[in-house]
C-alpha positions in Angstrom: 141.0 14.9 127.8 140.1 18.3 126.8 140.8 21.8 127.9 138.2 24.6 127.4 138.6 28.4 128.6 135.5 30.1 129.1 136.3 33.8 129.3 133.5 36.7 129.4 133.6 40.2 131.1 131.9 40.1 135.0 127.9 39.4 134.7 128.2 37.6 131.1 126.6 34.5 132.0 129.4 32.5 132.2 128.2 30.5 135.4 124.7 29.8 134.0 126.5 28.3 130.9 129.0 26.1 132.2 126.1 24.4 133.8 124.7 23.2 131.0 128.0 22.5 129.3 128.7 20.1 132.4 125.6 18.8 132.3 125.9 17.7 128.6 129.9 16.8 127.8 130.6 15.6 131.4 133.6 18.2 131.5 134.7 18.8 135.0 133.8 22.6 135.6 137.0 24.1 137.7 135.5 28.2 138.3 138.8 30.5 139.1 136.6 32.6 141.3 135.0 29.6 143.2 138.6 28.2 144.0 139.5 31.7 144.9 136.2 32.5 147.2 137.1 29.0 148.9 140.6 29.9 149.8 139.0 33.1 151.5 136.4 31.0 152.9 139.0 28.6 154.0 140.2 31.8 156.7 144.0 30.7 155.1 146.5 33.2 155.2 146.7 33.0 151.8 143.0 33.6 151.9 143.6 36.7 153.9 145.7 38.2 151.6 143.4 37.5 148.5 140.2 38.7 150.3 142.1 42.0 150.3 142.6 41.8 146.3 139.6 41.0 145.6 137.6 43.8 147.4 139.0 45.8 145.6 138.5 44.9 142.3 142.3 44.2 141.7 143.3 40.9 140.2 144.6 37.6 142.3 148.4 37.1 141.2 148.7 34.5 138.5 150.9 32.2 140.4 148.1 31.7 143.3 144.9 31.1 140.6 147.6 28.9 138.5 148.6 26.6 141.1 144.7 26.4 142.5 143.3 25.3 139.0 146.6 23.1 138.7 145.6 21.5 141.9 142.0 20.8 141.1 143.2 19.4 137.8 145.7 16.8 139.2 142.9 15.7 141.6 140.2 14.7 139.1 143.0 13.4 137.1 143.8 11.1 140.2 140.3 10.6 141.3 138.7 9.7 137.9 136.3 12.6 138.2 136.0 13.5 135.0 137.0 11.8 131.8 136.1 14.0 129.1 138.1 16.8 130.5 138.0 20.9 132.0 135.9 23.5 131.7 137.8 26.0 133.6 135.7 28.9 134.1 137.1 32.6 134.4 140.4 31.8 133.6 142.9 33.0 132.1 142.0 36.6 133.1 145.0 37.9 131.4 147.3 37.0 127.9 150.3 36.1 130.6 148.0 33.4 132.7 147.3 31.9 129.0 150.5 31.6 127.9 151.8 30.3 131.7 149.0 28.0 131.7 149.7 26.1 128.8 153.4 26.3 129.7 152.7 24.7 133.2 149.5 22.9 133.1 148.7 21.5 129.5 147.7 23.3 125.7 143.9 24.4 125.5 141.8 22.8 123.2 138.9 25.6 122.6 138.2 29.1 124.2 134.7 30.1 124.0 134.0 34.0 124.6 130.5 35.4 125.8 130.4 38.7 124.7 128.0 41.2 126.0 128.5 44.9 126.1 129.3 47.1 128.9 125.9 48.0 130.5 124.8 44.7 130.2 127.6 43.7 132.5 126.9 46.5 134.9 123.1 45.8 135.4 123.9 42.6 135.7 126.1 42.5 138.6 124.5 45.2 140.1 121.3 42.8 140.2 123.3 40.0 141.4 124.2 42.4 144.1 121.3 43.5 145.5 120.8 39.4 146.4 124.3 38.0 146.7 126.1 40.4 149.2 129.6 39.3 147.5 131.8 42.3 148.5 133.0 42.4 145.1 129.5 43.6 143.5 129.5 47.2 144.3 129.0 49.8 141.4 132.7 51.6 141.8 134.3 47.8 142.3 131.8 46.5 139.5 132.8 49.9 137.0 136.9 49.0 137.7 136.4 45.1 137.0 134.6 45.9 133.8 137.4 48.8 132.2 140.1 45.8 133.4 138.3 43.0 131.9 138.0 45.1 128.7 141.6 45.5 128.1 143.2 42.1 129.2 140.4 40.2 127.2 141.2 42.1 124.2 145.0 40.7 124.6 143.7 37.0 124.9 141.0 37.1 121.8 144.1 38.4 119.5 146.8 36.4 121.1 144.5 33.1 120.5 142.3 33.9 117.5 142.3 30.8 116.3 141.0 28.8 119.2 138.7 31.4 120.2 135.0 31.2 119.2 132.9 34.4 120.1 129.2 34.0 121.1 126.9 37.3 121.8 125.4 36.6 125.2 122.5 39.2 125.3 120.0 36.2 124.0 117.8 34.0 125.7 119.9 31.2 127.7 119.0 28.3 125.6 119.8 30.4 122.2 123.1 31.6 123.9 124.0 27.5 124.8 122.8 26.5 121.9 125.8 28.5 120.2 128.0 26.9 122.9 126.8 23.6 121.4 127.9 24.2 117.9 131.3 25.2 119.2 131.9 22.3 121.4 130.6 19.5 118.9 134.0 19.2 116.8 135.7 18.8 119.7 133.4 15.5 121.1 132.8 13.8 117.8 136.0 12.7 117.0 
């Protein structure tokens, strides 16, 4: 089974493209922020306390997103819901959540990157605003999320050079997953 990261700043696309990566390689897509937005949802305590985070634009400690994705991972594993492997969307936010990840979890196999520049990101999410009501798409939260992402990403591409493959994500979709394709085809025609 294989392991893919799929890291980009806030607005990059990220969603949109892991739906046609599932769609193709049959990868079980596990999204970081959709486990975390459940556990809020879920009106936990834990929940509680992550709502709080997360309104602000701070990030969710790396214990609490570790052991979520661990979770989600053990139960395909059990329930035969995927066989190909993870997509795991959003994650790791930081070089520390890499290196505990593969420490804890398992080694990942390929991190693809959508890179898009800084306004990009901001229209973005400020469009996905005006329609989502997520309290976490407000232009201060959305500014603070952004200068963040900036510097811990930087950490991971270094850190993991060699497993990282960087795709611009200003194109059209299909150009943008075609790219995805080219990077993900060593790793499913062994």
């Amino acid at each position: 089974m294989k392991t893919i990261w799929v890291i980009g700043g806030p607005g990059c696309g990220k969603g949109t493209q892991c739906s046609k990566i599932i769609d193709k390689y049959g990868l079980l897509h596990i999204s970081s922020g959709d486990l975390l937005r459940d556990e809020v949802a879920s009106g936990s305590p834990r929940g509680a306390s992550l709502q709080e985070l997360m309104s602000k634009g701070l990030f969710v400690p790396t214990d609490i997103v570790l052991s979520l994705i661990k979770e989600r991972m053990e139960k395909a594993k059990a329930d035969g819901s995927t066989k190909s492997g993870f997509l795991i969307d959003g994650y790791p936010r930081e070089l520390d959540q890499g290196i505990q990840f593969e420490k804890d979890v398992c080694p990942v196999d390929l991190i693809i990157f959508f890179d898009v520049a800084n306004e990009t990101m901001k229209s973005r999410l400020l469009g996905r605003a005006a329609v989502s009501q997520r309290a976490d798409d407000n232009e201060e939260t959305i500014l603070k999320r952004i200068e963040i992402f900036n510097v811990k990403n930087n950490e991971i591409v270094e850190h993991y050079k060699d497993r990282v493959v960087r795709i611009g994500a200003e194109g059209s979709i299909d150009d943008i997953f075609a790219e995805a394709c080219k990077a993900l085809e060593p790793l499913f025609s062994l």
